[in-house]
N, C-alpha and C positions, 0 to 999 in steps of 0.2 A: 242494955235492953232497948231495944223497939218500940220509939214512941209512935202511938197512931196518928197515923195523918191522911187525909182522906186527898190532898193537893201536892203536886211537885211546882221544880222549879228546872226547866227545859233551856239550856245554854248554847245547843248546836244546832243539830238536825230536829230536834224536837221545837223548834219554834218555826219551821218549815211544816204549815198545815196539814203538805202534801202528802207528809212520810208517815201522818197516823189519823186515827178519827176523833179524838180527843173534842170536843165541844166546847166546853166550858172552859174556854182561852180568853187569856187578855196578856197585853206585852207588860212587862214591869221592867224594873232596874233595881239591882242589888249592889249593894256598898259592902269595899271590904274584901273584894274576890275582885280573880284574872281569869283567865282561861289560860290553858298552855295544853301542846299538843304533846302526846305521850305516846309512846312506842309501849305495847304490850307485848306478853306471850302470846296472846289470843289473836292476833292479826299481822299481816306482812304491812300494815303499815299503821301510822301514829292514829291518833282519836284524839278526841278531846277531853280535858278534865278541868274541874276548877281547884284555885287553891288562896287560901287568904294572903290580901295584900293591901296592907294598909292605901289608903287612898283612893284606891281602884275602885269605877261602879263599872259594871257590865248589865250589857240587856241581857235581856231573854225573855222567856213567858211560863207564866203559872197555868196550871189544868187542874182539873179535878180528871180524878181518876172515876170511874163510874161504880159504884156498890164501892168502893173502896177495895176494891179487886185488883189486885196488885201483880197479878200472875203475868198477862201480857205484858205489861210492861217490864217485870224484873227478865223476863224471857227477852226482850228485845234488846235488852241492858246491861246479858249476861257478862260481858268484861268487865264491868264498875259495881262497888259496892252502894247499895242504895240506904244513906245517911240523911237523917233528920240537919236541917240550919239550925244554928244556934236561936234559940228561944228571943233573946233581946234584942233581936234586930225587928224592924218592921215586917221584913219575910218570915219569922221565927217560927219553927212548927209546917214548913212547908219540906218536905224530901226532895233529894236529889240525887244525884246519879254520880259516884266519885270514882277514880283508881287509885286504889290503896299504892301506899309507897312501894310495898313491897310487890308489887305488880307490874309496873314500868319502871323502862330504862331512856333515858333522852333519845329524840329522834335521832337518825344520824342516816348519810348517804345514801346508806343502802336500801333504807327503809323510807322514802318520801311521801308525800302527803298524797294521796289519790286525789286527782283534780275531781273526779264524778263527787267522792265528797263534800271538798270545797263548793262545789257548787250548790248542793242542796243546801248547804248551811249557810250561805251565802244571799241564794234564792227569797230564802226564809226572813233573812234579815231585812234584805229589801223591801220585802213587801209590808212587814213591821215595822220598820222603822224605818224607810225610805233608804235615800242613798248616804245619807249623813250613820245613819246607824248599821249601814254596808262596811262604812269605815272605821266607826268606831268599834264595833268588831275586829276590824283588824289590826288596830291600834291597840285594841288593852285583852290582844293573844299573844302568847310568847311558842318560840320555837318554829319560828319560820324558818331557820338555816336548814333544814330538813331538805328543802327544795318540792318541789309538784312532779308527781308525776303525770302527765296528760294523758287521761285513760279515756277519753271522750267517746272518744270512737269506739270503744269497747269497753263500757262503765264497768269498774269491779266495784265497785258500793252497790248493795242490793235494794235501796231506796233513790238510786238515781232517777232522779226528774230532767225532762226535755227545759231546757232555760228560752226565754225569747231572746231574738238578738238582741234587744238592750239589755238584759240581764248578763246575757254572756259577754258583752263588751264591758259591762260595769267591774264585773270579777274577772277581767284578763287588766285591766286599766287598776285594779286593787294590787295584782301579783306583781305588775310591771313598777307601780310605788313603792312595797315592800320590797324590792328587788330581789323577788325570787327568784334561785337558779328552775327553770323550766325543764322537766328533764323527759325524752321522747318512751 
Protein backbone atom coordinates (compact mmCIF):
# COMPACT_ATOMS: atom_id res chain seq x y z
CA UNK A 1 0.00 0.00 0.00
CA UNK A 2 1.02 3.63 -0.72
CA UNK A 3 2.33 5.59 1.72
CA UNK A 4 1.72 9.47 1.42
CA UNK A 5 4.45 11.60 0.91
CA UNK A 6 4.21 15.07 -0.11
CA UNK A 7 8.60 14.97 -0.89
CA UNK A 8 10.97 12.71 -3.37
CA UNK A 9 14.27 11.91 -3.49
CA UNK A 10 15.82 13.00 -7.09
CA UNK A 11 19.39 10.81 -8.04
CA UNK A 12 19.93 11.74 -11.74
CA UNK A 13 18.38 14.27 -13.99
CA UNK A 14 16.08 15.37 -11.33
CA UNK A 15 18.80 17.17 -9.32
CA UNK A 16 19.60 19.11 -12.72
CA UNK A 17 17.14 22.31 -11.90
CA UNK A 18 17.09 22.58 -15.51
CA UNK A 19 14.94 19.51 -16.37
CA UNK A 20 11.81 20.59 -14.04
CA UNK A 21 10.29 23.53 -11.96
CA UNK A 22 10.39 21.84 -8.77
CA UNK A 23 11.05 24.68 -5.95
CA UNK A 24 11.24 23.53 -2.91
CA UNK A 25 14.92 21.81 -3.53
CA UNK A 26 17.81 21.41 -1.39
CA UNK A 27 20.73 18.77 -2.11
CA UNK A 28 21.02 15.86 0.67
CA UNK A 29 22.95 12.60 0.87
CA UNK A 30 21.43 9.19 1.40
CA UNK A 31 23.28 6.13 3.14
CA UNK A 32 22.73 2.61 2.08
CA UNK A 33 22.17 3.06 -1.74
CA UNK A 34 24.25 3.26 -5.36
CA UNK A 35 23.07 4.12 -8.40
CA UNK A 36 23.62 1.72 -11.44
CA UNK A 37 22.57 2.18 -14.83
CA UNK A 38 19.88 -0.20 -16.21
CA UNK A 39 18.72 -1.06 -19.69
CA UNK A 40 14.94 -1.11 -19.80
CA UNK A 41 12.06 -2.16 -22.11
CA UNK A 42 10.98 1.40 -22.37
CA UNK A 43 14.27 2.99 -23.96
CA UNK A 44 17.12 2.08 -26.57
CA UNK A 45 19.18 2.81 -23.92
CA UNK A 46 20.15 2.37 -19.96
CA UNK A 47 18.76 5.16 -17.13
CA UNK A 48 19.41 5.21 -14.02
CA UNK A 49 18.08 3.35 -10.81
CA UNK A 50 18.97 3.07 -7.12
CA UNK A 51 19.60 -0.06 -5.20
CA UNK A 52 20.84 -0.74 -1.55
CA UNK A 53 24.29 -1.08 -0.74
CA UNK A 54 25.66 -1.28 2.40
CA UNK A 55 28.24 1.39 2.85
CA UNK A 56 27.35 3.54 -0.03
CA UNK A 57 26.12 7.47 0.44
CA UNK A 58 25.02 9.06 -2.74
CA UNK A 59 23.82 12.60 -3.47
CA UNK A 60 21.05 13.89 -4.85
CA UNK A 61 18.08 16.22 -3.87
CA UNK A 62 14.82 16.35 -2.11
CA UNK A 63 11.57 18.53 -3.63
CA UNK A 64 8.36 18.71 -2.61
CA UNK A 65 5.99 18.01 -5.03
CA UNK A 66 3.34 20.96 -5.10
CA UNK A 67 -0.45 20.00 -3.65
CA UNK A 68 1.18 16.70 -3.38
CA UNK A 69 0.13 16.16 -7.05
CA UNK A 70 1.91 13.50 -8.24
CA UNK A 71 0.61 13.15 -11.69
CA UNK A 72 3.52 15.11 -13.66
CA UNK A 73 6.01 13.66 -12.11
CA UNK A 74 4.83 9.72 -12.30
CA UNK A 75 4.24 10.83 -15.98
CA UNK A 76 7.82 12.02 -16.46
CA UNK A 77 8.86 8.78 -14.52
CA UNK A 78 6.82 6.51 -16.42
CA UNK A 79 9.77 3.62 -16.75
CA UNK A 80 10.32 3.38 -12.78
CA UNK A 81 8.18 2.43 -10.15
CA UNK A 82 7.62 5.26 -7.53
CA UNK A 83 8.52 3.61 -3.92
CA UNK A 84 8.44 5.20 -0.56
CA UNK A 85 12.46 4.94 1.45
CA UNK A 86 12.45 2.97 4.22
CA UNK A 87 10.90 4.85 7.32
CA UNK A 88 14.42 4.54 9.58
CA UNK A 89 16.64 6.21 7.88
CA UNK A 90 17.01 10.04 8.12
CA UNK A 91 15.39 10.31 4.40
CA UNK A 92 12.48 7.90 5.65
CA UNK A 93 9.04 8.73 4.10
CA UNK A 94 10.50 10.58 1.16
CA UNK A 95 9.48 8.53 -2.55
CA UNK A 96 11.56 7.80 -5.30
CA UNK A 97 11.75 6.85 -8.41
CA UNK A 98 12.94 2.87 -8.82
CA UNK A 99 13.05 0.00 -11.77
CA UNK A 100 11.61 -2.96 -10.49
CA UNK A 101 13.90 -6.12 -11.19
CA UNK A 102 11.76 -7.37 -13.36
CA UNK A 103 12.05 -4.35 -15.76
CA UNK A 104 15.56 -4.25 -16.58
CA UNK A 105 18.27 -6.11 -18.01
CA UNK A 106 22.33 -4.97 -17.63
CA UNK A 107 23.38 -2.45 -19.99
CA UNK A 108 25.33 -4.12 -22.63
CA UNK A 109 27.06 -2.77 -26.23
CA UNK A 110 24.33 -2.43 -28.02
CA UNK A 111 22.51 -0.42 -25.83
CA UNK A 112 25.07 2.61 -24.45
CA UNK A 113 24.52 5.43 -22.30
CA UNK A 114 23.29 8.57 -24.37
CA UNK A 115 26.01 11.20 -23.57
CA UNK A 116 22.84 14.17 -23.95
CA UNK A 117 21.98 12.27 -20.63
CA UNK A 118 25.19 11.95 -19.00
CA UNK A 119 25.27 15.44 -19.47
CA UNK A 120 22.30 16.64 -17.76
CA UNK A 121 22.89 14.45 -14.85
CA UNK A 122 26.16 15.48 -14.66
CA UNK A 123 25.42 19.32 -15.22
CA UNK A 124 23.25 18.93 -12.34
CA UNK A 125 25.67 17.57 -10.04
CA UNK A 126 28.11 20.16 -10.61
CA UNK A 127 26.23 22.82 -9.92
CA UNK A 128 25.13 20.95 -6.57
CA UNK A 129 27.74 19.77 -5.58
CA UNK A 130 30.58 21.26 -7.28
CA UNK A 131 33.16 19.29 -9.13
CA UNK A 132 33.99 17.01 -6.17
CA UNK A 133 30.27 15.71 -6.10
CA UNK A 134 30.69 15.50 -10.35
CA UNK A 135 32.77 12.67 -9.22
CA UNK A 136 31.48 11.30 -6.49
CA UNK A 137 28.62 10.62 -8.71
CA UNK A 138 30.66 8.67 -10.72
CA UNK A 139 32.31 6.90 -8.25
CA UNK A 140 29.34 5.22 -6.35
CA UNK A 141 27.48 4.39 -10.13
CA UNK A 142 27.78 1.16 -11.33
CA UNK A 143 27.63 -0.04 -15.11
CA UNK A 144 29.68 2.03 -16.85
CA UNK A 145 31.09 -0.95 -19.23
CA UNK A 146 27.94 -0.01 -21.22
CA UNK A 147 30.08 2.60 -23.00
CA UNK A 148 28.60 6.48 -24.27
CA UNK A 149 27.16 7.04 -26.89
CA UNK A 150 27.92 10.78 -28.17
CA UNK A 151 24.73 12.11 -29.34
CA UNK A 152 25.80 15.75 -28.87
CA UNK A 153 25.22 16.82 -31.93
CA UNK A 154 21.99 15.48 -32.19
CA UNK A 155 20.74 15.03 -28.25
CA UNK A 156 18.18 11.97 -28.06
CA UNK A 157 17.37 12.72 -24.35
CA UNK A 158 14.38 15.16 -24.43
CA UNK A 159 15.58 17.29 -21.38
CA UNK A 160 19.09 17.94 -23.03
CA UNK A 161 20.68 21.10 -21.66
CA UNK A 162 23.27 23.29 -23.72
CA UNK A 163 26.51 22.53 -20.96
CA UNK A 164 29.38 25.58 -20.80
CA UNK A 165 32.64 24.58 -21.81
CA UNK A 166 33.81 24.06 -18.36
CA UNK A 167 30.99 21.78 -17.77
CA UNK A 168 31.55 19.93 -20.97
CA UNK A 169 35.41 19.55 -20.34
CA UNK A 170 34.49 18.36 -16.63
CA UNK A 171 32.17 15.44 -18.04
CA UNK A 172 34.49 14.47 -21.02
CA UNK A 173 37.67 14.57 -18.12
CA UNK A 174 34.98 12.13 -15.93
CA UNK A 175 34.37 9.57 -19.04
CA UNK A 176 38.23 9.69 -19.98
CA UNK A 177 38.80 8.62 -15.80
CA UNK A 178 36.20 6.02 -15.86
CA UNK A 179 37.59 4.74 -18.95
CA UNK A 180 34.67 4.67 -20.98
CA UNK A 181 34.60 3.04 -24.30
CA UNK A 182 33.25 6.35 -26.39
CA UNK A 183 31.26 5.10 -29.06
CA UNK A 184 30.36 7.66 -32.41
Amino acid sequence: MWMQSDRFFGYGSLVNRRTHNYRDFSAITLSGWQRVWRQTATFQRPILTIEPALGVEIDGARAAVPGGDWRALDAREHAYDRVLLEGGTPHGGLATYVIGAQKYAAPDALHPIFLSYLDVVLQGFFNEYGRDGLRRFCDTTRGWEAGIRDDRRAPQYPRHQRLTPQERALVDQEIARLGCKVLP
